[in-house]
PDB file of N, CA, C, O and CB in Angstrom:
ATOM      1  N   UNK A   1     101.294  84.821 106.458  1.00  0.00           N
ATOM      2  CA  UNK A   1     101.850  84.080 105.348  1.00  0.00           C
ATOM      3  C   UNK A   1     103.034  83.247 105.839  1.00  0.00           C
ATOM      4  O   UNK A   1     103.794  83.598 106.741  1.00  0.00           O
ATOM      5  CB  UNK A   1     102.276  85.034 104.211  1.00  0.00           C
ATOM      6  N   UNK A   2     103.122  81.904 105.024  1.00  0.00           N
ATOM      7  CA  UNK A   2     104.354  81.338 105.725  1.00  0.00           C
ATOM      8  C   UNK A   2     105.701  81.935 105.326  1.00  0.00           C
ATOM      9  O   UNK A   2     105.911  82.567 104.291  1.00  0.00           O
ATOM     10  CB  UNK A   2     104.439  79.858 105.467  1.00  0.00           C
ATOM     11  N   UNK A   3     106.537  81.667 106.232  1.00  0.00           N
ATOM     12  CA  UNK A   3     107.861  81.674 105.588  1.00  0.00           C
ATOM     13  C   UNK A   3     108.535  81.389 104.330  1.00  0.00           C
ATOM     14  O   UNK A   3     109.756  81.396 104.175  1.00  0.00           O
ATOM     15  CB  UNK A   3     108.362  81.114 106.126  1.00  0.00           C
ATOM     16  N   UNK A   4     107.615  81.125 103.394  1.00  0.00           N
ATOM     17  CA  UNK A   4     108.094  80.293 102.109  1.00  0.00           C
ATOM     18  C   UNK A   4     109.046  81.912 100.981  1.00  0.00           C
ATOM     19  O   UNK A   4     108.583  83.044 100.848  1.00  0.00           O
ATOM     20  CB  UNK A   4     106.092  79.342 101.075  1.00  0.00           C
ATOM     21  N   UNK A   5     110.419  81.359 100.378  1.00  0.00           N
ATOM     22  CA  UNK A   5     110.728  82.016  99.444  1.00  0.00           C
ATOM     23  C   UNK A   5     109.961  81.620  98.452  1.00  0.00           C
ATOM     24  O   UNK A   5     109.109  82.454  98.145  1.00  0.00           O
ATOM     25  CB  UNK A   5     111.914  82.007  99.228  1.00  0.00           C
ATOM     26  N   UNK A   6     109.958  80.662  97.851  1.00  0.00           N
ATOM     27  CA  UNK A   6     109.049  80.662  96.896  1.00  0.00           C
ATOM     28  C   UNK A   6     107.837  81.362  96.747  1.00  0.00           C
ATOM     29  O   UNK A   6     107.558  81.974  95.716  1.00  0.00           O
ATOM     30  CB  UNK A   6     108.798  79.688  96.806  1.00  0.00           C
ATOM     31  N   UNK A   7     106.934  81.280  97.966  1.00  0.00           N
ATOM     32  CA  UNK A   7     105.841  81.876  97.902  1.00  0.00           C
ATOM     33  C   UNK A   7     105.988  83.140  97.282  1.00  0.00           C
ATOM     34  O   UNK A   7     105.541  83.561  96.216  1.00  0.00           O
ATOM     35  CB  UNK A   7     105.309  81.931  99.056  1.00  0.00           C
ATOM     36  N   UNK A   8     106.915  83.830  98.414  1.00  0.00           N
ATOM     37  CA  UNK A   8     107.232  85.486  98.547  1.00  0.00           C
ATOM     38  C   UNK A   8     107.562  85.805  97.081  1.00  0.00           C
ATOM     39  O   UNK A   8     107.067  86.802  96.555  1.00  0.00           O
ATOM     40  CB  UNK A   8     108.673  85.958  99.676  1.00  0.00           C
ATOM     41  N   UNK A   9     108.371  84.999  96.417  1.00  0.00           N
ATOM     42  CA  UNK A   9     108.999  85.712  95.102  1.00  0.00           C
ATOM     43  C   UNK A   9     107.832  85.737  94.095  1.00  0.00           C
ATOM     44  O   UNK A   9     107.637  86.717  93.376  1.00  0.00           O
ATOM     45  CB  UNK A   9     110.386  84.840  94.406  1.00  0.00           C
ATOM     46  N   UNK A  10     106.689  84.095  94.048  1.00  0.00           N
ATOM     47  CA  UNK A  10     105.741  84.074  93.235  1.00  0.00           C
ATOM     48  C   UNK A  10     104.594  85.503  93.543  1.00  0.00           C
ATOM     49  O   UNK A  10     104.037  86.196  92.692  1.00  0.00           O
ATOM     50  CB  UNK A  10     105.149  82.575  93.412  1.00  0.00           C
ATOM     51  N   UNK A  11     104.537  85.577  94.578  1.00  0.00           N
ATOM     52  CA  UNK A  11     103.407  86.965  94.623  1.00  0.00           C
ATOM     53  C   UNK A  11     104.078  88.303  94.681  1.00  0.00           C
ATOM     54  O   UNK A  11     103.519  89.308  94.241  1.00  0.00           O
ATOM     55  CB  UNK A  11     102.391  86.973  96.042  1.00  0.00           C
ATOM     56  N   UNK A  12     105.643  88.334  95.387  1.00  0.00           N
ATOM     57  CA  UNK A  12     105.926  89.617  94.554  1.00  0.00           C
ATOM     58  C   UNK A  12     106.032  90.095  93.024  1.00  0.00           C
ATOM     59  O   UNK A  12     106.018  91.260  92.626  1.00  0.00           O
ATOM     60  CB  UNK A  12     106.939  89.887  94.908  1.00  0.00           C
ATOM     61  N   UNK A  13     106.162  88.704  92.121  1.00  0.00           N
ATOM     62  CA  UNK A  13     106.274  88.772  90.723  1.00  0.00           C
ATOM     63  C   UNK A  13     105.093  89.198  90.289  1.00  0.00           C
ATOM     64  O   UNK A  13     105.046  90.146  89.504  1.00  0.00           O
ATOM     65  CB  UNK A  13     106.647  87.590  90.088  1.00  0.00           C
ATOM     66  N   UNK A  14     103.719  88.437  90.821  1.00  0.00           N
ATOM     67  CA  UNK A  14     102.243  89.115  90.573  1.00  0.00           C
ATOM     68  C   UNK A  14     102.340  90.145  90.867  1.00  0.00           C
ATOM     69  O   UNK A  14     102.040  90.865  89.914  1.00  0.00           O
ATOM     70  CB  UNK A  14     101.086  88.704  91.197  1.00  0.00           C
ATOM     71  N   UNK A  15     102.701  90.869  91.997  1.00  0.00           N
ATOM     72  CA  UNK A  15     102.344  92.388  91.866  1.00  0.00           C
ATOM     73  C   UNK A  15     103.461  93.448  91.186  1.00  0.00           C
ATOM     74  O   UNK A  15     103.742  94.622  91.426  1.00  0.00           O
ATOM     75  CB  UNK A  15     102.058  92.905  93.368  1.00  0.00           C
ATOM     76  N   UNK A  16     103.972  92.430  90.192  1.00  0.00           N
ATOM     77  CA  UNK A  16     105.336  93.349  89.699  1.00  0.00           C
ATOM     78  C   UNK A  16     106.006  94.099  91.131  1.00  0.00           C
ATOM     79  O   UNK A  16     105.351  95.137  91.226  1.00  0.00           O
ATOM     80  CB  UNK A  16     104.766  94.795  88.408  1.00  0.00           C
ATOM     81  N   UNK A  17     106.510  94.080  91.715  1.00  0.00           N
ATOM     82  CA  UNK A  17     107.459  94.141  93.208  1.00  0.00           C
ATOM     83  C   UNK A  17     109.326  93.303  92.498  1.00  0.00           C
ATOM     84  O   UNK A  17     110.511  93.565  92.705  1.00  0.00           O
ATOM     85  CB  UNK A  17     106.284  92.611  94.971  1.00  0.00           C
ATOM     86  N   UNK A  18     108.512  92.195  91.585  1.00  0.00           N
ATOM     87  CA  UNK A  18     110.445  91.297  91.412  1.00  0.00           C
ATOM     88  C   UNK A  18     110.132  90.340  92.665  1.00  0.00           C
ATOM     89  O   UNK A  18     109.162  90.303  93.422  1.00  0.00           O
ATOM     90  CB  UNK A  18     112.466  92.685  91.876  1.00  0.00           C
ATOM     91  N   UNK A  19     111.165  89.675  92.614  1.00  0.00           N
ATOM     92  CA  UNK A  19     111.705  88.783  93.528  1.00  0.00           C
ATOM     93  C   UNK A  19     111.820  88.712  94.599  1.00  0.00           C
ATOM     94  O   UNK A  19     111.463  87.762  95.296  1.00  0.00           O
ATOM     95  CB  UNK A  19     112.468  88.591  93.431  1.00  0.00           C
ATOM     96  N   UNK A  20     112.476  89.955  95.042  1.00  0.00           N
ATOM     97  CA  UNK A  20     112.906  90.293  96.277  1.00  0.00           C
ATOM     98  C   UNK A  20     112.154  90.938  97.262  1.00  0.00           C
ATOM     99  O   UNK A  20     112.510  90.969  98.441  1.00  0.00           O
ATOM    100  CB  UNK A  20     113.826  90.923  96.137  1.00  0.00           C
ATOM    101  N   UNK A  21     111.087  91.477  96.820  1.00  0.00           N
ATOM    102  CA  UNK A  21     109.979  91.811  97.665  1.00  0.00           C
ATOM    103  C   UNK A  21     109.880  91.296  98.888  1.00  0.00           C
ATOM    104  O   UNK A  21     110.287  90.204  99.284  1.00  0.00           O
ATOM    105  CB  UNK A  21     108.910  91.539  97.133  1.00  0.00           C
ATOM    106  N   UNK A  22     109.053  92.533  99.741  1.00  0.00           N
ATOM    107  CA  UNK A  22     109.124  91.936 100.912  1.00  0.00           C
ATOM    108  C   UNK A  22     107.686  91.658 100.999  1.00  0.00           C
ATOM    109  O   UNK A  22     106.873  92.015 100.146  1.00  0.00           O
ATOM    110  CB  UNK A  22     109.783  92.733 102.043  1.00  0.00           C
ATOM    111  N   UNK A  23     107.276  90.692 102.575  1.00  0.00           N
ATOM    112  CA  UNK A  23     105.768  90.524 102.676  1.00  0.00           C
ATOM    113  C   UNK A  23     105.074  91.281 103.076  1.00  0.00           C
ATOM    114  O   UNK A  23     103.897  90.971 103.256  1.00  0.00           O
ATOM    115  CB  UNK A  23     105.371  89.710 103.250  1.00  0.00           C
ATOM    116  N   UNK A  24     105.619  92.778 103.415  1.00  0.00           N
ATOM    117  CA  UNK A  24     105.321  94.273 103.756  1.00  0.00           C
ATOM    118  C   UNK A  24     104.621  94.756 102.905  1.00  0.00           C
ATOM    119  O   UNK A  24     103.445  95.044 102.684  1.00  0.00           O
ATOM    120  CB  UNK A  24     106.366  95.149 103.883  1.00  0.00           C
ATOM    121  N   UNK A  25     105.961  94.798 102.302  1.00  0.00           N
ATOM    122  CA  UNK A  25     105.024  95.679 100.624  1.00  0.00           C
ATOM    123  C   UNK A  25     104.416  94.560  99.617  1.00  0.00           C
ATOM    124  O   UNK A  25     103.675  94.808  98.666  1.00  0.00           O
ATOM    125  CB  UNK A  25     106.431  96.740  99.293  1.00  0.00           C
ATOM    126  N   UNK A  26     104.739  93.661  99.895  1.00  0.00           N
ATOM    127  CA  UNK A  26     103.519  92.977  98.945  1.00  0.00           C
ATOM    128  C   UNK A  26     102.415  92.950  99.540  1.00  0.00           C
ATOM    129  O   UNK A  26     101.541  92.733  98.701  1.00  0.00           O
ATOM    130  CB  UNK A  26     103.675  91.569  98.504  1.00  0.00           C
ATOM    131  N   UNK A  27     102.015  93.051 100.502  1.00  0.00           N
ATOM    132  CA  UNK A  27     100.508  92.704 101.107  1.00  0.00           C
ATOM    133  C   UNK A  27      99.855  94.579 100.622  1.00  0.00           C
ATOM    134  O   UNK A  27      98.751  94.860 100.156  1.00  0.00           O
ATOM    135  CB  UNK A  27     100.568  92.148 103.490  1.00  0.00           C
ATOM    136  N   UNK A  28     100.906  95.452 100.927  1.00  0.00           N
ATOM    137  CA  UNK A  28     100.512  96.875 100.614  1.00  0.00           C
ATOM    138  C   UNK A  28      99.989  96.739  99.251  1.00  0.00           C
ATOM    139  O   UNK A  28      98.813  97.070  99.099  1.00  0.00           O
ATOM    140  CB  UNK A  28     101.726  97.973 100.708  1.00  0.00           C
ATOM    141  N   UNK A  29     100.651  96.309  98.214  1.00  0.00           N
ATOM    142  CA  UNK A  29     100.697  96.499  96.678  1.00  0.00           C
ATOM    143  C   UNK A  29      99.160  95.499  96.876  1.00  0.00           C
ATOM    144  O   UNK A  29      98.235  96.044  96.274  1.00  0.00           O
ATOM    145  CB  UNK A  29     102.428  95.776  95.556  1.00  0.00           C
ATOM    146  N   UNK A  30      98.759  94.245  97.552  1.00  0.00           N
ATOM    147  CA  UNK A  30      97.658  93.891  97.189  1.00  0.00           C
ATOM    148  C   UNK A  30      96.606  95.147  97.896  1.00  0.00           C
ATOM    149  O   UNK A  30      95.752  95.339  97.031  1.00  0.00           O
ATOM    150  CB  UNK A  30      97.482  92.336  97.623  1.00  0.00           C
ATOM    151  N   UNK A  31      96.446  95.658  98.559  1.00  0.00           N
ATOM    152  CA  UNK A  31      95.954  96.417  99.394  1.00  0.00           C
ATOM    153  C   UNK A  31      95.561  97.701  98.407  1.00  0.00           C
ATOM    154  O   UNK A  31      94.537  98.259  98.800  1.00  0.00           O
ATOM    155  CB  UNK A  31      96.949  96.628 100.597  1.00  0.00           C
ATOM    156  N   UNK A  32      96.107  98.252  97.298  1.00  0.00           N
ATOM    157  CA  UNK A  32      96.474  98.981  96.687  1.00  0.00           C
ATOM    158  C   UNK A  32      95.413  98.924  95.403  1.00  0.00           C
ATOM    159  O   UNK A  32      94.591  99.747  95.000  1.00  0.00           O
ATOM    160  CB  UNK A  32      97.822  98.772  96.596  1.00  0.00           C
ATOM    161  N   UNK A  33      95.826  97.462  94.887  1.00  0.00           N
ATOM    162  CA  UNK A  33      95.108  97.128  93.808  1.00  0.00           C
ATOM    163  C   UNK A  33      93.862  96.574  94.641  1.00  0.00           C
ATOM    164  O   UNK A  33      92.989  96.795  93.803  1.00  0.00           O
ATOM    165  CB  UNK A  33      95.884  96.106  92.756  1.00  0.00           C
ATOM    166  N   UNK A  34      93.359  96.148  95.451  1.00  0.00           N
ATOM    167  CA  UNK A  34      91.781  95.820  95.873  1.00  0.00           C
ATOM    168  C   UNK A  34      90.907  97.080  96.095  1.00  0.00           C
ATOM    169  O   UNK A  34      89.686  97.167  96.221  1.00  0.00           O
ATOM    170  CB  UNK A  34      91.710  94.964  97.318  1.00  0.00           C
ATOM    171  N   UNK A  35      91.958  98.121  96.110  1.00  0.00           N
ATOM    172  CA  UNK A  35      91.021  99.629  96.596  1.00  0.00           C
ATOM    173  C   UNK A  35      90.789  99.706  95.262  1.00  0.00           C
ATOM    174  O   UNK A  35      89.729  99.271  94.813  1.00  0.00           O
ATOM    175  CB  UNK A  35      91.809 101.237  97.432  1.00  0.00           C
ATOM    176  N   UNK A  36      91.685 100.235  94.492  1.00  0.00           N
ATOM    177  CA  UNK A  36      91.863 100.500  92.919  1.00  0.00           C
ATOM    178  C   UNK A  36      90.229  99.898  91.995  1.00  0.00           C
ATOM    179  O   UNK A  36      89.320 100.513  91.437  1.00  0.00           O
ATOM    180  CB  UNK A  36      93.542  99.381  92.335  1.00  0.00           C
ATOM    181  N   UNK A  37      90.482  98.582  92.204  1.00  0.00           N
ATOM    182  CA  UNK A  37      89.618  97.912  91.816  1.00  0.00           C
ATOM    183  C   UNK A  37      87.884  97.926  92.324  1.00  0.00           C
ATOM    184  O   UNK A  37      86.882  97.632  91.672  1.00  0.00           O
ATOM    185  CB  UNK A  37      90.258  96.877  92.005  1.00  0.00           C
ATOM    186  N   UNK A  38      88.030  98.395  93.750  1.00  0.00           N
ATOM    187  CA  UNK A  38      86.970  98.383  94.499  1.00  0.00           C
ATOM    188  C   UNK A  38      86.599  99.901  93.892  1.00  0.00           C
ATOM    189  O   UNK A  38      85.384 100.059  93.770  1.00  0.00           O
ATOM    190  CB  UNK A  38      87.227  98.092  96.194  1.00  0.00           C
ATOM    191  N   UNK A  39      87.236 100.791  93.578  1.00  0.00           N
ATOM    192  CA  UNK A  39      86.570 102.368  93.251  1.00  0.00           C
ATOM    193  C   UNK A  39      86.475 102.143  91.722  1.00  0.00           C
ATOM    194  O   UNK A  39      85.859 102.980  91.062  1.00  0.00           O
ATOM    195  CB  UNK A  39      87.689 103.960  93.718  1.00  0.00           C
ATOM    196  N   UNK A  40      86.925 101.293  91.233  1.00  0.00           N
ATOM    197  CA  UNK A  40      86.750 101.534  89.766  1.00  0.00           C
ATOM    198  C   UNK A  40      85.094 100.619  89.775  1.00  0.00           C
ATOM    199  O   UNK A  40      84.219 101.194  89.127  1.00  0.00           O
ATOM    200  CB  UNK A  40      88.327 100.748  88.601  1.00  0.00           C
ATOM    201  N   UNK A  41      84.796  99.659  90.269  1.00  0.00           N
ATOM    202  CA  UNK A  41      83.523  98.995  90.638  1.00  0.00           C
ATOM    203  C   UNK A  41      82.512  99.986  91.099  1.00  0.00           C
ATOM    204  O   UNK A  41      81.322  99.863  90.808  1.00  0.00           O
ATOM    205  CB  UNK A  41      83.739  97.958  91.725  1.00  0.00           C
ATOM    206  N   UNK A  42      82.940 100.889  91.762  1.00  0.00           N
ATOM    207  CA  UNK A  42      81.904 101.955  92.628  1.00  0.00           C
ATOM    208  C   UNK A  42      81.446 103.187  91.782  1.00  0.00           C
ATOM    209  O   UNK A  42      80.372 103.787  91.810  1.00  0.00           O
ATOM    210  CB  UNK A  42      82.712 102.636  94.038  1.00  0.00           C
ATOM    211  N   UNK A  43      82.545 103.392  91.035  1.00  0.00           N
ATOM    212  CA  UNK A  43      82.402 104.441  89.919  1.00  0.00           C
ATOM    213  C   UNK A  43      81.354 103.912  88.395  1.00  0.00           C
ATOM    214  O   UNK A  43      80.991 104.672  87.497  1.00  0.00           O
ATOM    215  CB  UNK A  43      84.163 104.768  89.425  1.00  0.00           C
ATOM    216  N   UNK A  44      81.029 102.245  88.512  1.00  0.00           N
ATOM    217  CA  UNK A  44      80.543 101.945  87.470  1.00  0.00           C
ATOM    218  C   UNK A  44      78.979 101.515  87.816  1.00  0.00           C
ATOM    219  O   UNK A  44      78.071 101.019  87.149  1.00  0.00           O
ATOM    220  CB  UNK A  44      81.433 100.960  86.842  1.00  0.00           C
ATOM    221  N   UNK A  45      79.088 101.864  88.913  1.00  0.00           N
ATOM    222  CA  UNK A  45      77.467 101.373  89.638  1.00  0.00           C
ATOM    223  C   UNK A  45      76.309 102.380  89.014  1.00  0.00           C
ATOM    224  O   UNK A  45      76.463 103.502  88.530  1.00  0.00           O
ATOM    225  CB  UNK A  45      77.419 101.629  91.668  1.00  0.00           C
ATOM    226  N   UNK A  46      75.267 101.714  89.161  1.00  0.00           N
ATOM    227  CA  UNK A  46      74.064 102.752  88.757  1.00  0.00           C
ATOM    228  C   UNK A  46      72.800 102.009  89.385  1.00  0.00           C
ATOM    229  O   UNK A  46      72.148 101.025  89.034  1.00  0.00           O
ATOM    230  CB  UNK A  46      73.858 103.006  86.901  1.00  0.00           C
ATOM    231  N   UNK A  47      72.729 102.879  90.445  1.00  0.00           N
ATOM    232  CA  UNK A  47      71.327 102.069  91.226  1.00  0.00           C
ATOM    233  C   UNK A  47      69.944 102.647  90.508  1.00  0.00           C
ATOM    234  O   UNK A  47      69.675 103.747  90.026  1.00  0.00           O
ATOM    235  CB  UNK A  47      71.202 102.513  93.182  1.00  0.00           C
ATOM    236  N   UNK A  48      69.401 101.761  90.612  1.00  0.00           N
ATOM    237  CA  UNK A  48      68.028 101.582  90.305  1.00  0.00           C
ATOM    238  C   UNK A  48      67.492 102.667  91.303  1.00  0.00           C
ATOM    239  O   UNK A  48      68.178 102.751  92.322  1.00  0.00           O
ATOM    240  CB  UNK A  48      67.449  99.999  90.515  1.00  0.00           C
ATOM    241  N   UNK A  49      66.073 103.789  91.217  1.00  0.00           N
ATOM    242  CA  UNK A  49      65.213 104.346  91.824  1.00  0.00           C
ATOM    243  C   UNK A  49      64.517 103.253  92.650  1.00  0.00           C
ATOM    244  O   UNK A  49      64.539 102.065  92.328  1.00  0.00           O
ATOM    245  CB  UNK A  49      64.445 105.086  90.949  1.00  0.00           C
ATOM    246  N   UNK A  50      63.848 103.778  93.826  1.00  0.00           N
ATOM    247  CA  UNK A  50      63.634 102.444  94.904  1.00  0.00           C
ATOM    248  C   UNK A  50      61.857 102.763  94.538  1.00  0.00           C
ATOM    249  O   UNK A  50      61.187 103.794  94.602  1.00  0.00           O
ATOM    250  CB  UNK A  50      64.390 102.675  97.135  1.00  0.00           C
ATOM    251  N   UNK A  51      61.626 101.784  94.266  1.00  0.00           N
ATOM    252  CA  UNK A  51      60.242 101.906  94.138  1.00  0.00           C
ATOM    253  C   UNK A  51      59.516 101.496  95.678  1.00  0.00           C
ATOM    254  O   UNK A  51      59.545 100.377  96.190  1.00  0.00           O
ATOM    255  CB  UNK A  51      59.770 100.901  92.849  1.00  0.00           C
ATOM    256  N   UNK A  52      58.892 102.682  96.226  1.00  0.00           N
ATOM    257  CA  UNK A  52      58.077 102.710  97.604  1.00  0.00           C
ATOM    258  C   UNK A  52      56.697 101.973  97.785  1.00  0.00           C
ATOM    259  O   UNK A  52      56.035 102.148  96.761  1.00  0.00           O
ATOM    260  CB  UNK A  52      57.765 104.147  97.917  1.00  0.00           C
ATOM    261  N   UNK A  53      56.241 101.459  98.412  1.00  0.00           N
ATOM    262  CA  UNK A  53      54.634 100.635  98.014  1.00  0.00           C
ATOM    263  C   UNK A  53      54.888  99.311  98.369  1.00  0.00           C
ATOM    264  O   UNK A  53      55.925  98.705  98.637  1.00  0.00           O
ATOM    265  CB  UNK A  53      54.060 100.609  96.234  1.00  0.00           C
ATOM    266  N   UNK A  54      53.250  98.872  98.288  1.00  0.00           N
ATOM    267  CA  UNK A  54      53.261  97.428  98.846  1.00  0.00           C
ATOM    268  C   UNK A  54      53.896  96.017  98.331  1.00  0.00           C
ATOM    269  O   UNK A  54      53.465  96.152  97.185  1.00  0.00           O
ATOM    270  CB  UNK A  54      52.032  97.160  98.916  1.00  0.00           C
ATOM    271  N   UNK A  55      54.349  95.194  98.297  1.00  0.00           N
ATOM    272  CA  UNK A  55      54.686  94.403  97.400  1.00  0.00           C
ATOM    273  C   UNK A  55      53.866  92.958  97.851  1.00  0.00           C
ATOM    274  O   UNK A  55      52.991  93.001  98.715  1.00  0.00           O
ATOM    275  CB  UNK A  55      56.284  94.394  97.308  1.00  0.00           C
ATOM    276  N   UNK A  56      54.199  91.846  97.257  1.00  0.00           N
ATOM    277  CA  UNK A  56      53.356  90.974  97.412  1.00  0.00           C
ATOM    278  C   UNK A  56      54.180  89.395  97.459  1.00  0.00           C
ATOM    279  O   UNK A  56      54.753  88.878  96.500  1.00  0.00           O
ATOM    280  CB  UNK A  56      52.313  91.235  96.281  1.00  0.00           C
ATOM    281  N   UNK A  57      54.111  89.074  98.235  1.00  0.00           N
ATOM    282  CA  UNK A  57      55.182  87.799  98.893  1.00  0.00           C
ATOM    283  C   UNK A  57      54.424  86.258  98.263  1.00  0.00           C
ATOM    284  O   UNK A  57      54.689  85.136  98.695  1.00  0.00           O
ATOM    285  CB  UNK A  57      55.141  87.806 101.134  1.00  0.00           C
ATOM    286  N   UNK A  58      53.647  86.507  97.384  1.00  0.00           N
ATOM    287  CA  UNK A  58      52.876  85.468  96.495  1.00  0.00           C
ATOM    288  C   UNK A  58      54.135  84.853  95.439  1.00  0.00           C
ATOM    289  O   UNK A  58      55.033  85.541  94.954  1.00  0.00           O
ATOM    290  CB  UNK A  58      51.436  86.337  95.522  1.00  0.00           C
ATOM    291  N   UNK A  59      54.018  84.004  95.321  1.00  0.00           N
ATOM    292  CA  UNK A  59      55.517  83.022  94.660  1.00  0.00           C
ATOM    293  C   UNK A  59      54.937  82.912  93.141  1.00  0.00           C
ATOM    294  O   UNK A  59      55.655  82.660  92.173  1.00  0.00           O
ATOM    295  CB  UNK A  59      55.856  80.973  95.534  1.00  0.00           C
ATOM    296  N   UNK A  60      53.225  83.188  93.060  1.00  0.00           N
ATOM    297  CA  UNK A  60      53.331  83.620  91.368  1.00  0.00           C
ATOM    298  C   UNK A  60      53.473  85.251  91.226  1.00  0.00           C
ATOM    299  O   UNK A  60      53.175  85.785  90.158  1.00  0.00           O
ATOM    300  CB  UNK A  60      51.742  83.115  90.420  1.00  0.00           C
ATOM    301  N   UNK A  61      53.885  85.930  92.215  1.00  0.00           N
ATOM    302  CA  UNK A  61      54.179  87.474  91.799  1.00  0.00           C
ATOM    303  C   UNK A  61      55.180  87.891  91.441  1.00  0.00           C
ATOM    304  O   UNK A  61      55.458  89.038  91.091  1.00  0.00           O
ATOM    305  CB  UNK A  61      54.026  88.306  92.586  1.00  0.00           C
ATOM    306  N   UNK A  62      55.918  86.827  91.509  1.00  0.00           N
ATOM    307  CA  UNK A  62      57.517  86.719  91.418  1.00  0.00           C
ATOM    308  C   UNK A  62      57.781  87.150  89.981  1.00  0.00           C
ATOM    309  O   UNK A  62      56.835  86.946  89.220  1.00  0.00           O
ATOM    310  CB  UNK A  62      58.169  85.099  91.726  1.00  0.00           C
ATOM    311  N   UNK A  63      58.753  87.643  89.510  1.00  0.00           N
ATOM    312  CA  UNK A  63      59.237  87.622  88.238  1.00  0.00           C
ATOM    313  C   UNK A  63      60.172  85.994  88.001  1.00  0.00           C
ATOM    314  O   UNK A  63      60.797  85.282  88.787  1.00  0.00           O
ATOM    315  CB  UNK A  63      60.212  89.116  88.091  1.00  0.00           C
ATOM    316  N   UNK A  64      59.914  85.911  86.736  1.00  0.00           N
ATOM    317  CA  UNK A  64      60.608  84.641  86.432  1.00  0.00           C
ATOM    318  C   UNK A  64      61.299  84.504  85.251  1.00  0.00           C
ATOM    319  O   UNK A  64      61.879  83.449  84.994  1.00  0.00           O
ATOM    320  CB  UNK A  64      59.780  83.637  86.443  1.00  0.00           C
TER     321      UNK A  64
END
């Protein structure tokens, strides 16, 4: 990230951090919320049963 204060204060304010944040813990706090977000995604999954067998590579077999 560059050197920018501005930058630093605008994305510590996104991750609620304030102003003064550093680019330490702000990159942590994003790090934090992408897991967060990534297990709350994983916890909402529901795979389909894999259906085993031949299939058919015909372009009218296709669903449409």
């Amino acid at each position: 990230m560059p050197e920018s204060d501005s930058l630093r204060e605008g994305l510590g304010t996104i991750v609620d951090l304030g102003k003064d944040a550093a680019y330490c813990d702000i990159a942590e706090r994003f790090v934090d919320v992408a897991g967060g977000y990534l297990a709350d995604a994983q916890s909402q999954i529901k795979m389909s049963p894999v259906k085993w067998g031949r299939v058919s590579l015909k372009s009218s077999s296709f669903l449409r």
